[in-house]
Backbone as a ProteinNet text record, in pm:
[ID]
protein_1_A
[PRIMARY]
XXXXXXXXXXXXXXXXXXXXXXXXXXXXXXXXXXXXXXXXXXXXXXXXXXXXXXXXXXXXXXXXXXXXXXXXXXXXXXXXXXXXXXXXXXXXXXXXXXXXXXXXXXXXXXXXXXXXXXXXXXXXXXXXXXXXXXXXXXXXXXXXXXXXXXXXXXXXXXXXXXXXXXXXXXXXXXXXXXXXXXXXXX
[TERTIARY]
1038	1072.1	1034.2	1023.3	883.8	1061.6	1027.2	1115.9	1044.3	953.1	885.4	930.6	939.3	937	821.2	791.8	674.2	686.4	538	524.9	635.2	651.3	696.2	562.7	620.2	502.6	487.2	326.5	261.8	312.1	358.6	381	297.1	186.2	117.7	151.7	176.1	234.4	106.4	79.5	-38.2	32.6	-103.7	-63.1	-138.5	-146	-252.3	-186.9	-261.5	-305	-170.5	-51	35.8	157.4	152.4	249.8	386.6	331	454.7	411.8	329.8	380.9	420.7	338.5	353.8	531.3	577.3	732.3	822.9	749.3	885.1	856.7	724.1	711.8	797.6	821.5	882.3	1005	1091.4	1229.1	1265.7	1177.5	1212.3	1268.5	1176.6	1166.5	1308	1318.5	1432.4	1604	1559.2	1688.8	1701.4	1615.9	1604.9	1554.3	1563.3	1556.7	1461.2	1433.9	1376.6	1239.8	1208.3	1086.2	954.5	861.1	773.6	677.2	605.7	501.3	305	253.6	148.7	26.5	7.6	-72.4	-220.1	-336.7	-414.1	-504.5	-638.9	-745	-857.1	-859.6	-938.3	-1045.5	-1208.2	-1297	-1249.1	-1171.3	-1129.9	-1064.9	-1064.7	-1003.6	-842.3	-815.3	-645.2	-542.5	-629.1	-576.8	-587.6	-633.9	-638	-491.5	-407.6	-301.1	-250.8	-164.5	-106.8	-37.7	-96.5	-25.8	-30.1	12.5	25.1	-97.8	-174	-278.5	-381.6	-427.1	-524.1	-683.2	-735.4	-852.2	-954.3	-1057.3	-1178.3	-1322	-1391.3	-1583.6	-1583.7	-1691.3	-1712.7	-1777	-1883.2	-1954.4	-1838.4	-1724.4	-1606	-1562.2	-1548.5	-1474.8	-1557.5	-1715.4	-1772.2	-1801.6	-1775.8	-1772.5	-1618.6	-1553.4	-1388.6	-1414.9	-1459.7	-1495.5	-1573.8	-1708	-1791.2	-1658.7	-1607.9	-1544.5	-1390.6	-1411.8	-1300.7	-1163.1	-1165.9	-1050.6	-939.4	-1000.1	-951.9	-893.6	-780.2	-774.2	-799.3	-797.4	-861.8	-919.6	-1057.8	-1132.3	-1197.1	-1268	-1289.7	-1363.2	-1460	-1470.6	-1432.2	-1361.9	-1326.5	-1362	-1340.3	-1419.6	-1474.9	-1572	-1691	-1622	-1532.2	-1456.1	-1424.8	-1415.8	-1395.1	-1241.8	-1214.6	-1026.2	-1014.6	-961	-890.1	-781.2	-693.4	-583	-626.5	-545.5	-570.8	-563.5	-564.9	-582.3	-417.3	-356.7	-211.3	-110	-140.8	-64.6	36.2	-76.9	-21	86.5	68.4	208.5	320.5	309.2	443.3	499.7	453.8	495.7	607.9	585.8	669.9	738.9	880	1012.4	1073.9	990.6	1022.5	1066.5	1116.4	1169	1045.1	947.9	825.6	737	623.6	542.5	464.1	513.7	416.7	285.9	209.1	59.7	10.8	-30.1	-84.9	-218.3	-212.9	-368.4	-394.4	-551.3	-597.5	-637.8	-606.2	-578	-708.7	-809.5	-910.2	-964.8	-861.4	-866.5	-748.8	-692.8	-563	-604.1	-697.6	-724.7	-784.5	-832.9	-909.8	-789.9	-661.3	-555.4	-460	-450.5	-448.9	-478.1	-593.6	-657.5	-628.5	-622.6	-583.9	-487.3	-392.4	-214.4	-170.9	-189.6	-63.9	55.9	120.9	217.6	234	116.4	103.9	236.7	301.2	393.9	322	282.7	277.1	316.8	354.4	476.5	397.3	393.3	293.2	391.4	354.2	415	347.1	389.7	355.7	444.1	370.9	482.6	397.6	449.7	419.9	356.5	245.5	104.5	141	183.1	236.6	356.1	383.1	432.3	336.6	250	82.7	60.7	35.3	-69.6	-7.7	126.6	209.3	193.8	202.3	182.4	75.8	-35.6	-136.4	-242.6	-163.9	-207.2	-116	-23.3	89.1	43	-9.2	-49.5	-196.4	-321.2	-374.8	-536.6	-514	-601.5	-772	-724.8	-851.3	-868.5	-954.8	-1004.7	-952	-941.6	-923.1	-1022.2	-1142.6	-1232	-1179.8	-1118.4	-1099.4	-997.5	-882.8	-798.6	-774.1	-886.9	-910	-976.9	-1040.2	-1051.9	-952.5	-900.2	-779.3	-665.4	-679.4	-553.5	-597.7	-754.7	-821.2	-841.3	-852.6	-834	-667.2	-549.1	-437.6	-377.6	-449.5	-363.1	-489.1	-573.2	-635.2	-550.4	-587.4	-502	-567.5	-378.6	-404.2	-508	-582.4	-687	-545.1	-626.5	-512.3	-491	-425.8	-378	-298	-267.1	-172.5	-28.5	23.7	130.2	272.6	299.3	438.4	398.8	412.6	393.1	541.7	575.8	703.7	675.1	660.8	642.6	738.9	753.2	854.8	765.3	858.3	837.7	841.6	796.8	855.5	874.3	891.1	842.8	958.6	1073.5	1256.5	1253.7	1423.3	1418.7	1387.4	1322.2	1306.2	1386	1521.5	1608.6	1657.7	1684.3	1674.8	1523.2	1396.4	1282.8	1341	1381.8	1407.6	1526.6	1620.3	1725.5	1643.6	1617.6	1547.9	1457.6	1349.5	1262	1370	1440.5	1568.5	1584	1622.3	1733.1	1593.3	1453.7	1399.1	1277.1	1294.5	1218.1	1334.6	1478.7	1561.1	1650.1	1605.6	1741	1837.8	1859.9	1948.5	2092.6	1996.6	2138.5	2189.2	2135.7	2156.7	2310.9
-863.8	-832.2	-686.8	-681.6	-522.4	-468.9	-326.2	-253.5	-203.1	-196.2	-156	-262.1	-195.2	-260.4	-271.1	-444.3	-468.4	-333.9	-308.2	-225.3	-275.6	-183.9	-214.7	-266.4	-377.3	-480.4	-353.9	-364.4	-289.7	-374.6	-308.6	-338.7	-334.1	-411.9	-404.7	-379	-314.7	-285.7	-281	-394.2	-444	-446.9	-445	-472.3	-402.4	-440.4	-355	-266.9	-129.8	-12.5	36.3	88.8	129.3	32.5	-38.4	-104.8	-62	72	172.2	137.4	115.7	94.8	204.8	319.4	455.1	480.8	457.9	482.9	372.4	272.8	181.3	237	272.1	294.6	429.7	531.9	622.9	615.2	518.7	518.7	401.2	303.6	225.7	347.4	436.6	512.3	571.9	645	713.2	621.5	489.5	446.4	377.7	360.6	282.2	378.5	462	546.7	511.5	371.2	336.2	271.6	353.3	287.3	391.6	406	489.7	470.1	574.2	559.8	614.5	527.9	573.2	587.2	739	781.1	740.4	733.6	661.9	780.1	781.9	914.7	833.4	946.9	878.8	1003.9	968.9	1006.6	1050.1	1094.6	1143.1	1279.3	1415	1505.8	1503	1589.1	1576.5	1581.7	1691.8	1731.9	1623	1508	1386.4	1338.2	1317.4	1333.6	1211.2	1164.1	1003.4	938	987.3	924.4	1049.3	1025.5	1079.2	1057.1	1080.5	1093	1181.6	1166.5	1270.4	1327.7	1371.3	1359.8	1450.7	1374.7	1429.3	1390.5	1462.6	1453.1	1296.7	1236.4	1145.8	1134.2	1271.9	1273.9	1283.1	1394.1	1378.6	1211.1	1185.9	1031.9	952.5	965.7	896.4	912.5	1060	1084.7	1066.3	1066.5	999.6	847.1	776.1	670.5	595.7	676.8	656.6	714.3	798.6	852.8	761	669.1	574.8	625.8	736.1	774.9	709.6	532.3	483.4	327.3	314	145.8	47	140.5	15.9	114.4	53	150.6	4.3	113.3	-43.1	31.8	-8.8	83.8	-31.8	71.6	22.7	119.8	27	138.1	283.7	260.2	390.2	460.3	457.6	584.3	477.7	572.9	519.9	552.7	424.4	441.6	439.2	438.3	476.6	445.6	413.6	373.3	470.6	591.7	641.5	579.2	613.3	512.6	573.4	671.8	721.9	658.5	539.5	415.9	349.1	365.6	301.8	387.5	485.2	644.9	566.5	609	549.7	434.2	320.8	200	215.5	295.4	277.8	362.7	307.2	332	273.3	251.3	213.8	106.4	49.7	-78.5	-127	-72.6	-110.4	-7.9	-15	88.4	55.9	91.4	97.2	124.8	100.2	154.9	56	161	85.7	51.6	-64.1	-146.3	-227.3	-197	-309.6	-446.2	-519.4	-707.8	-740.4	-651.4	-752.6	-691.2	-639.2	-581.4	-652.8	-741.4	-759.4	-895.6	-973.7	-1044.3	-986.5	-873.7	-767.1	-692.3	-607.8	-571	-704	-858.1	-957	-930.5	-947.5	-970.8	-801.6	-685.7	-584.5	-571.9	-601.4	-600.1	-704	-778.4	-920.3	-917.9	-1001.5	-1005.7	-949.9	-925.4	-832.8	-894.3	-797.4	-883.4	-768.8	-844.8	-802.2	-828.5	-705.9	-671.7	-634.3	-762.5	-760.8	-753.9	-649.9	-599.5	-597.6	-669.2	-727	-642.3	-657.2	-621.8	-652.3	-619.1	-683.2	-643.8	-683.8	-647.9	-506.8	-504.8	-409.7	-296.1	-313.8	-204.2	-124.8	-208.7	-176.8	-118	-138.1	-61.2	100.5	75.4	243.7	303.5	268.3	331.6	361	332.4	388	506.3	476	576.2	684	660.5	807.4	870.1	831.5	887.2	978.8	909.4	982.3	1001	921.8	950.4	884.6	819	700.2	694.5	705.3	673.9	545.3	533.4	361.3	251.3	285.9	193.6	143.9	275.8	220.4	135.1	214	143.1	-9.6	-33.8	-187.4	-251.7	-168.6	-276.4	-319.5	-203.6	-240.1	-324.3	-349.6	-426.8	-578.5	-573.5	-698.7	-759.2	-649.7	-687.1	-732	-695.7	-703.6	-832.7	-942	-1061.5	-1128	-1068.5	-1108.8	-1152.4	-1298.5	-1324	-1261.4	-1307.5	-1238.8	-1338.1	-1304.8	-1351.1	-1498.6	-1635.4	-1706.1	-1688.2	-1785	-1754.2	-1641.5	-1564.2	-1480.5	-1533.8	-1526.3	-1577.5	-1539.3	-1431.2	-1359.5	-1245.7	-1328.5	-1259.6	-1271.1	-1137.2	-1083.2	-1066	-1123.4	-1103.2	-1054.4	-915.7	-867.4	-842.9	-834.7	-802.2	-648.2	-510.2	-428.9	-353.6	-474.9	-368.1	-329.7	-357.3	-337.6	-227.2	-175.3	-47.5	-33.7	113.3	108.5	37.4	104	59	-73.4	-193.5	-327.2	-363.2	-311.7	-374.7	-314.6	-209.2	-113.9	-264.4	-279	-344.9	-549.4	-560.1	-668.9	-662.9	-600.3	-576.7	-548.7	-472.6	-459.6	-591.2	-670.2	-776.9	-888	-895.1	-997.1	-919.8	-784.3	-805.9	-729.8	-753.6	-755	-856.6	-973.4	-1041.6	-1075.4	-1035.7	-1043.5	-908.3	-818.9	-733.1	-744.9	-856.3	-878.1	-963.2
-3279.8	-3142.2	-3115.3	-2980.2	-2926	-2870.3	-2919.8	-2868.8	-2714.9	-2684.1	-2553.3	-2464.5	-2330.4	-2210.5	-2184.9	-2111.2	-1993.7	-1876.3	-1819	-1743.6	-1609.1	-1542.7	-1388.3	-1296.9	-1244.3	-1124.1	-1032.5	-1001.9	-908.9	-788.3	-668.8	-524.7	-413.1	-408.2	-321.5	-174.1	-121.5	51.6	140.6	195.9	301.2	435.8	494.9	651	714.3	877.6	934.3	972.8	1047.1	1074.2	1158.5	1137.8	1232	1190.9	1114.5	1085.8	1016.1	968.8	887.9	756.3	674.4	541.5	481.9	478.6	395.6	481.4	568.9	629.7	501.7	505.5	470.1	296.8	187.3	114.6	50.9	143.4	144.1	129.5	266.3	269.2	150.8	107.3	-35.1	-141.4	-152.1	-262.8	-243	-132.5	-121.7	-109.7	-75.7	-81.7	-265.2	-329.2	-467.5	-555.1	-592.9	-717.6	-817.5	-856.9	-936	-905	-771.3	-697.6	-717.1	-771	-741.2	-676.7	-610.2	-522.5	-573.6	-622.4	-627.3	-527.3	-493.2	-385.9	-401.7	-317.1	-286.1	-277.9	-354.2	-354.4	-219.9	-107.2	-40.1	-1	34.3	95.2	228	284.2	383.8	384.1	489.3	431.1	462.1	381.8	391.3	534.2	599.3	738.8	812.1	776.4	890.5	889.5	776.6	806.3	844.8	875	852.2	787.8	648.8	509.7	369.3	291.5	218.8	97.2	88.5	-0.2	-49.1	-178.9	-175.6	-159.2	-80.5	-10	-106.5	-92.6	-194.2	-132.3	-158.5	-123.4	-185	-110.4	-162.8	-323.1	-377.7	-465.6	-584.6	-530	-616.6	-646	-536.3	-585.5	-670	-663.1	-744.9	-890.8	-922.1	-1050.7	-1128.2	-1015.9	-1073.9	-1101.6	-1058.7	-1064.7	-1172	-1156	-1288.3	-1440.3	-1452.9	-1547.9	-1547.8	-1528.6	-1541.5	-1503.1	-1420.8	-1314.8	-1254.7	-1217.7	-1126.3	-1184.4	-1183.3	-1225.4	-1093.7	-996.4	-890.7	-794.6	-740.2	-630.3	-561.7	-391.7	-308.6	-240.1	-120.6	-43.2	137.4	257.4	399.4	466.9	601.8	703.5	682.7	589.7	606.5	513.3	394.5	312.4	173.3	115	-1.1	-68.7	-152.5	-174.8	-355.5	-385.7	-534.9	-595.8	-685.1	-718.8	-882.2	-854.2	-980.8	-1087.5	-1217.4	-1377	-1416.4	-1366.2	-1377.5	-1333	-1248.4	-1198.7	-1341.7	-1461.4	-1564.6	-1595.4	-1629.4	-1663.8	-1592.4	-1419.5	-1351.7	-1359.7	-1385.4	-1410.5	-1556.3	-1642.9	-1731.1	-1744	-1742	-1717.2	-1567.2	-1488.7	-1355.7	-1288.2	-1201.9	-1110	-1063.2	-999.5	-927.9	-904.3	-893.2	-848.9	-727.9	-624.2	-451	-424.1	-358	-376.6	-269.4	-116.1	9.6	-67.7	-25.8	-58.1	110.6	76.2	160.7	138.2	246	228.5	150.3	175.6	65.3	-17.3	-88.7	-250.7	-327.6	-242.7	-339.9	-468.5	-410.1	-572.9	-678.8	-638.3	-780.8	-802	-746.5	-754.6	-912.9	-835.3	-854	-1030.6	-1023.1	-1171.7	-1244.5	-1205.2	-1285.8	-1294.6	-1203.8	-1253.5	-1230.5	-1336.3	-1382.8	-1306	-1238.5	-1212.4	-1060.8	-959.3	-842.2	-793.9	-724.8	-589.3	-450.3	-350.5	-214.2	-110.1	-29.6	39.6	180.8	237.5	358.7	480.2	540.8	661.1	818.5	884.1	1043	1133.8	1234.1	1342.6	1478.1	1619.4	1723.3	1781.6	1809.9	1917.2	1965.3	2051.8	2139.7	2085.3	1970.7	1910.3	1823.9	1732.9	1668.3	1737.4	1919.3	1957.4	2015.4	2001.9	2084.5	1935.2	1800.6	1669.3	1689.5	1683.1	1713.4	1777.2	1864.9	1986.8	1939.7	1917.7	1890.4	1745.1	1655	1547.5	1599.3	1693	1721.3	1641.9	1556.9	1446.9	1522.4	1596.8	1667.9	1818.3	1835.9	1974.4	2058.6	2126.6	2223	2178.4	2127.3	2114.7	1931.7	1862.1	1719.4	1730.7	1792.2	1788	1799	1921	1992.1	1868.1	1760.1	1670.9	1570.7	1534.7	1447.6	1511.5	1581.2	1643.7	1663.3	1662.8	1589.8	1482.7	1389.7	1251.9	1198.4	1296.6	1278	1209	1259.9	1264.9	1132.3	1079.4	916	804.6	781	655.7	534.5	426.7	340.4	218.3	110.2	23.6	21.3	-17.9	-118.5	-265	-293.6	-496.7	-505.5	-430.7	-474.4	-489.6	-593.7	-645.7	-554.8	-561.7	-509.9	-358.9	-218.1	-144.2	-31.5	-21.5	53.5	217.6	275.2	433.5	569.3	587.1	669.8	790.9	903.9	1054	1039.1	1067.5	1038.2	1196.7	1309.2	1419.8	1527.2	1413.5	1452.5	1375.6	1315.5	1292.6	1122.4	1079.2	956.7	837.1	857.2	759.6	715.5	858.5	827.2	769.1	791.1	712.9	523.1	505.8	389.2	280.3	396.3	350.7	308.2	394.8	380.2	223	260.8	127.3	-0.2	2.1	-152.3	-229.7	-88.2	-147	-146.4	-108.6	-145.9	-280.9	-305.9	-428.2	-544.4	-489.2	-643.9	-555.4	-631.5	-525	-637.3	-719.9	-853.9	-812.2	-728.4	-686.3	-561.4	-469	-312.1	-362.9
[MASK]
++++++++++++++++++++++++++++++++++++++++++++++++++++++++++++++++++++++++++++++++++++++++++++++++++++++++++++++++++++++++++++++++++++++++++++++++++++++++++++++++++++++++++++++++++++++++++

């Protein structure tokens, strides 16, 4: 018998563009202690601002990449994304480890972390689109696409997928998510 613990399940947190994930990823963390958050290396610079991640040249990201930097990389709209190889560090000792992914990376997510659970987050036309605009990050014409891409299903075969509304108040989506990915303490 292994005195080691299995790693902590990577938490996939999907959803489209304004939906809060990096909010509900945050207030998880802060209401569950045993939640960590692994940040996302993106081709974008930092001052864009939105989420919490870390921004690099693209030529940077590719030599992180080539140099086996990354346990998961993808590339979306025009930038390139990352899931550092330090994902593995946080997972052990931990309850779960968080990490915004996009919907069509999650069967390669899938096949590198055994056991994915994803924590797909919706919310309502018309709340998407006031998130949006209030963050600022996009024009009217981007926006009008992301709010098209909104309603994209997720890959199939994924084993364990958690589906919340998140477009009521943070803390009932926070409370909800607790009790359906530990429902042993609900």
């Amino acid at each position: 018998m292994s005195d080691t613990l299995a790693p902590a399940p990577v938490i996939a947190v999907v959803g489209p563009s304004g939906v809060g994930k990096d909010s509900v990823m945050e207030a998880l963390v802060a209401r569950e202690a045993g939640y960590r958050i692994q940040r996302r290396v993106i081709t974008r610079p930092e001052e864009a601002g939105g989420e919490a991640f870390t921004g690099v040249a693209l030529e940077a990201f590719e030599r992180m990449e080539a140099a086996g930097g990354f346990a998961l990389s993808w590339r979306a709209h025009g930038l390139a994304y990352g899931i550092p190889a330090e994902i593995e560090a946080l997972r052990a000792g931990a309850r779960g480890v968080l990490v915004n992914l996009s919907r069509g990376v999650l069967t390669g997510a899938q096949a590198r972390f055994p056991g994915l659970i994803v924590l797909s987050l919706t919310a309502d036309p018309e709340v998407l689109a006031r998130r949006l605009a209030a963050r600022g990050r996009e024009d009217a014409e981007d926006r009008a696409r992301r709010l098209t891409r909104a309603a994209a299903p997720l890959p199939g075969g994924l084993p364990r997928v958690i589906t919340l509304d998140n477009s009521g108040a943070l803390e009932a989506t926070v409370t909800a998510a607790l009790a359906l990915l530990q429902p042993e303490s609900a």
